[in-house]
C-alpha positions in Angstrom: -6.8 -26.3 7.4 -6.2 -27.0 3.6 -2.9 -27.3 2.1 -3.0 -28.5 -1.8 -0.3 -30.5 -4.1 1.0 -27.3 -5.1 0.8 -24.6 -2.2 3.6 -24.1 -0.2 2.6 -22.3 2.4 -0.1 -23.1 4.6 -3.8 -21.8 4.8 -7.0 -22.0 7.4 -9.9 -19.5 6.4 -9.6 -16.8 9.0 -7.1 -18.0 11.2 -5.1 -15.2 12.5 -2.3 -14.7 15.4 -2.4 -11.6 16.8 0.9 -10.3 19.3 0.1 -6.9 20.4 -2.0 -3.6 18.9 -0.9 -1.5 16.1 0.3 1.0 18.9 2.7 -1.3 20.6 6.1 -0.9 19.2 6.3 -4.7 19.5 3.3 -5.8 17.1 2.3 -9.2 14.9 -0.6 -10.0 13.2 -0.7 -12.8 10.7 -4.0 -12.8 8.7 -4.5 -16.0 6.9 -8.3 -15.2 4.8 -9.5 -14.8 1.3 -11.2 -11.6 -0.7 -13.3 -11.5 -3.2 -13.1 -8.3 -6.1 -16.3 -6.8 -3.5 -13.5 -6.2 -0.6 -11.7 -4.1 -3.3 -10.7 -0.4 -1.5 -11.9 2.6 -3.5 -8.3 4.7 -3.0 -5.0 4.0 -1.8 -4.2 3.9 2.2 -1.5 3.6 4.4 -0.5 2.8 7.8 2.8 3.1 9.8 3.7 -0.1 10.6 5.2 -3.0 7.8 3.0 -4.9 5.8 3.5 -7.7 3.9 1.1 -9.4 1.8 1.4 -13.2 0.3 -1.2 -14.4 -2.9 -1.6 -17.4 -2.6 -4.0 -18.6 -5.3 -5.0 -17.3 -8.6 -4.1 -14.0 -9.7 -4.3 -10.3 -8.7 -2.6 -6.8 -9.0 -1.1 -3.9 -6.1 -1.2 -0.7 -6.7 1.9 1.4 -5.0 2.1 5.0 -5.3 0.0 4.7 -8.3 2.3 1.8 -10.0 0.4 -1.1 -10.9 2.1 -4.5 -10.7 0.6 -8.1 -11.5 0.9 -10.8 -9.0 1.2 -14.4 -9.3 0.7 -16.8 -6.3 3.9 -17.0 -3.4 4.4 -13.2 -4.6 5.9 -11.5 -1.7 4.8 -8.1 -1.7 6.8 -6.0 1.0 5.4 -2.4 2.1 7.2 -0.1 4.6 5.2 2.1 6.6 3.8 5.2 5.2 3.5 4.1 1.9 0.4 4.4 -0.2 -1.1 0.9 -1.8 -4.2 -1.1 -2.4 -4.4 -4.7 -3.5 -7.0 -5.6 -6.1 -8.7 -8.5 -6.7 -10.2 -9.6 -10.2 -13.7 -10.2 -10.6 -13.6 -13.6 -12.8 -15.2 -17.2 -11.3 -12.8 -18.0 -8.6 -15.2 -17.5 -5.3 -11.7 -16.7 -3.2 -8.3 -15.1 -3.2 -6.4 -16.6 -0.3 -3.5 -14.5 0.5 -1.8 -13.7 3.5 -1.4 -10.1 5.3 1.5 -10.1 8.3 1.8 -6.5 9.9 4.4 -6.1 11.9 6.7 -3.2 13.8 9.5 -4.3 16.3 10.8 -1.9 18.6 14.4 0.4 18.2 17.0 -2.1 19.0 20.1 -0.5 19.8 23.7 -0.6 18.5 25.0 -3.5 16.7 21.4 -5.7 16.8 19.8 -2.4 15.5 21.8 -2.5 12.2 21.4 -6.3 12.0 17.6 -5.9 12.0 17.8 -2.9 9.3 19.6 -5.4 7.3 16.7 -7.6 7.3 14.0 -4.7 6.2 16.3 -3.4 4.0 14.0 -5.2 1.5 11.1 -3.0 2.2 13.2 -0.2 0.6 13.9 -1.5 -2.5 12.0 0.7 -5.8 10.1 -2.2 -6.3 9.5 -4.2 -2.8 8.4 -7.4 -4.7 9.7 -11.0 -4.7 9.4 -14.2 -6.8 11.4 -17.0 -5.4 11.7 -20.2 -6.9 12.5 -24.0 -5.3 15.0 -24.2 -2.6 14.7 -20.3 -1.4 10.8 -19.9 -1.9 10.3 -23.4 0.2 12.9 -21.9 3.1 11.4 -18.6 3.3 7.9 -20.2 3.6 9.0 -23.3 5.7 9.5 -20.4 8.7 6.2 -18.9 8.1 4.6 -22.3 8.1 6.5 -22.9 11.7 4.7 -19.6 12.9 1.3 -21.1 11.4 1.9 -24.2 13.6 2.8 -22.1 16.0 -0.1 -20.1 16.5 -2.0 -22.9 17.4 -0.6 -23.4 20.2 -1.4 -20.7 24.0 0.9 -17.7 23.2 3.1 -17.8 25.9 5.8 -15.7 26.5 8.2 -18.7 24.9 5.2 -19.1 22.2 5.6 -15.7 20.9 9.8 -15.6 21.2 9.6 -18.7 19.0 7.4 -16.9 16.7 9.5 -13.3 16.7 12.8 -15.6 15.6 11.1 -17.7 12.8 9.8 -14.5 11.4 13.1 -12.8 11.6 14.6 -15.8 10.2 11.9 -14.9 6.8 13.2 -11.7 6.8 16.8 -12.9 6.6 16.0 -15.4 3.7 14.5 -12.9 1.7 17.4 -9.8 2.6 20.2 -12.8 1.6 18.7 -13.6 -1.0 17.3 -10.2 -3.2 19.5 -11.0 -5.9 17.9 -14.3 -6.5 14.5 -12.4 -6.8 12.6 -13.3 -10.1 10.1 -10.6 -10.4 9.7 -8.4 -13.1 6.7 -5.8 -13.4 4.9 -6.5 -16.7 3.9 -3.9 -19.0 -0.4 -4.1 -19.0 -1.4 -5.1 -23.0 -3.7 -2.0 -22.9 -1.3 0.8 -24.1 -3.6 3.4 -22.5 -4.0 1.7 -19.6 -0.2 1.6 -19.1 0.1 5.1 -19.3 -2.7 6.1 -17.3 -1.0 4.4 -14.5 2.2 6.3 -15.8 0.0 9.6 -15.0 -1.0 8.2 -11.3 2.7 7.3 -10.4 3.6 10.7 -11.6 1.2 12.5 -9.6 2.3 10.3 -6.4 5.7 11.7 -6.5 5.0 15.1 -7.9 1.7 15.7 -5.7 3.4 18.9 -4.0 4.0 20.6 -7.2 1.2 22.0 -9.5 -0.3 19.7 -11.1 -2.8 20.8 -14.1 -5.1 18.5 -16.9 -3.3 20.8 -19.4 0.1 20.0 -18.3 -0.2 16.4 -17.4 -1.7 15.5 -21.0 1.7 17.8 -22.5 3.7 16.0 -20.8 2.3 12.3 -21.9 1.7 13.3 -25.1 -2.3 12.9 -24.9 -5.0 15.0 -25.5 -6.6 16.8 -22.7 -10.4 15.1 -23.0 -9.0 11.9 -24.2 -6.5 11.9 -20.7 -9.6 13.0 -18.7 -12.0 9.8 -20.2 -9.3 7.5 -19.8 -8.4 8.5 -16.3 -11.7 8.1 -15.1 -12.1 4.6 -17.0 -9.3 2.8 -15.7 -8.8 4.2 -12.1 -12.8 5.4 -11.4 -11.6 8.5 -10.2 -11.7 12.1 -12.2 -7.9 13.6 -12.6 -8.8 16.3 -9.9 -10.2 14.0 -7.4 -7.2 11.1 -8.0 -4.8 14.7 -7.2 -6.3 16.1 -4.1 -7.1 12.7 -2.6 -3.6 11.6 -2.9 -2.9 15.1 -1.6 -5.4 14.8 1.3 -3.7 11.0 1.7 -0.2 12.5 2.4 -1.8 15.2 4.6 -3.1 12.7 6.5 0.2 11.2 7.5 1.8 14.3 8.6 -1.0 15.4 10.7 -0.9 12.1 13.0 2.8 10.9 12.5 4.5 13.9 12.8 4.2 18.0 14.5 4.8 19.9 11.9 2.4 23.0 12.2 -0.5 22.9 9.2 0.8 25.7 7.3 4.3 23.8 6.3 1.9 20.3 6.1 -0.7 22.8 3.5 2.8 24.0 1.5 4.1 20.7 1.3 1.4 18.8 -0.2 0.7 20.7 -2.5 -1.8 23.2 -1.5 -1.7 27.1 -2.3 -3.6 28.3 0.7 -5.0 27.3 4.2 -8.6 28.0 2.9 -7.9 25.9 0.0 -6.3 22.7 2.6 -9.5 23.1 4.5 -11.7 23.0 1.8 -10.5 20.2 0.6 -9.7 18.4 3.1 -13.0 19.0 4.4 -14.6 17.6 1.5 -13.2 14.5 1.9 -12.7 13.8 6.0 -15.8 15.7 7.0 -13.3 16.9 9.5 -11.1 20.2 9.4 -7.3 19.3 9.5 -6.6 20.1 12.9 -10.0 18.0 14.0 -8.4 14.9 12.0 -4.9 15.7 14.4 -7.4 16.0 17.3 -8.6 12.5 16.5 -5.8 10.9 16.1 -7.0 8.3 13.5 -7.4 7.5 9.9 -11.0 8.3 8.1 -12.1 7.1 5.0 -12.1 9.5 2.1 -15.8 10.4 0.7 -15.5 9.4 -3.0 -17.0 12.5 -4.5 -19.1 12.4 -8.1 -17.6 13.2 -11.8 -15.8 16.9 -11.5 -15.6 18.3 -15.2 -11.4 18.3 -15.6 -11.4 21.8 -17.2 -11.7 22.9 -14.1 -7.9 21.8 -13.2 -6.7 24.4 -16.0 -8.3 27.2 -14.3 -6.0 30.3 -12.4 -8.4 30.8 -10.0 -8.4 28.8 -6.6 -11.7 27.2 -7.1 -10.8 25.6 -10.4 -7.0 24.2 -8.8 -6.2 20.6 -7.5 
């Protein structure tokens, strides 16, 4: 365990508590650890229960829905479920990011305790789910999570793991009363181009089931086509066409194990124009047909595919769409 002069919250390399699996409506797992820029994902993912995720040293960026936000250390990031994300890590002298990941879902309450609870996530919800506390509100938030550190090293009885359900809802409750207190504010990147690159991904995150085209995104940002294409690739390592039908194939994904919705409505509503066109691509990137992946009942990593030329994205014919 190593706690220094300036940390407030408390850290052991790989310590975790674990309550429950990821299928249990009742589920915690505190992750204390450190990454390194080599444990960086390729593409965005998601999951269907909360995350939240604590730096704790030095400095690194998240990624939600193709926004790009800095973080400082005793950042709280907050991430409903079903929301796409990835954390990245810089790749400068310090050996280890510590941060902290808690995952968590907690069962339908009913009534009056129900809407009490939603209170407390309402947090999650908010258009940017980030928080920067300073003194007396940072150090209370953190004093409970430090409780459930102390916690966890003790046998999880049934007791054991009440106590640790309550301090965390108490968090949560420090952070809902206090949102307005919140001093985060995104920061626009220095690199121009960079910025609105990352402009382009967000759009394409929440425009991903309309057409989406080189030609019309570069109008519409007021860049040129090739210059868009080089740029795109430089900053996010992913051609245009692949960044659109993997975050396409991402949303896909989530319908196919989290709801029934029959695959045509789930082809028409991210985005594809036909079932041979879902497949294909979906296919290309699962190594699975779409109604294998609902057969499996589990998330696959995406197959990062080679450079596609971006013309292609301008074309009429099926081949050449997103």
């Amino acid at each position: 365990m190593a706690m220094e002069p300036e940390q407030t919250l408390l850290f052991e390399q790989g310590y975790f508590i674990k309550i429950n699996s990821a299928s249990n409506p009742f589920y915690y797992f505190f992750d204390w650890d450190a990454r390194t820029a080599k444990f960086n994902m390729n593409f965005q993912h998601f999951h269907q229960f909360y995350e939240i995720h604590i730096l704790l040293n030095d400095r690194a960026s998240h990624i939600i829905e193709g926004d790009y936000y800095t973080l400082q250390p005793y950042d709280i990031v907050m991430l409903r479920p079903s929301l796409l994300h990835k954390t990245e890590y810089p790749s400068n002298n310090v050996d280890c990011h510590r941060r902290l990941i808690i995952n968590f879902q907690l069962p339908d309450a009913p009534d009056e305790l129900g809407q009490m609870v939603r209170q407390a996530l309402a947090p999650f919800d908010a258009e940017v789910p980030i928080y920067r506390f300073d003194g007396e509100v940072g150090a209370e938030a953190f004093g409970y999570l430090n409780r459930i550190f102390e916690l966890g090293k003790q046998p999880l009885t049934p007791l054991t793991r009440l106590s640790i359900h309550t301090n965390f809802l108490e968090f949560l409750c420090v952070v809902a009363r206090h949102t307005a207190d919140n001093r985060y504010e995104p920061q626009e990147l220095s690199d121009s181009i960079t910025q609105k690159v990352y402009a382009v991904a967000s759009y394409i995150h929440h425009h991903f089931a309309q057409e989406l085209s080189l030609e019309g995104l570069s109008k519409k940002f007021f860049i040129s086509p090739y210059y868009l294409s080089h740029q795109f690739r430089r900053v996010t390592g992913f051609s245009l066409i692949n960044y659109i039908q993997m975050t396409r194939v991402r949303n896909a994904q989530q319908l196919l194990l989290y709801t029934e919705r029959k695959i045509a409505d789930i082809t028409t509503s991210c985005g594809f124009t036909s079932f041979s066109q879902f497949n294909r691509v979906f296919n290309k990137f699962c190594h699975v047909s779409p109604s294998q992946f609902r057969q499996n009942g589990e998330i696959t990593p995406l197959t990062i595919l080679p450079y596609e030329k971006e013309p292609s994205l301008g074309s009429a014919a099926e081949e050449g769409k997103a």
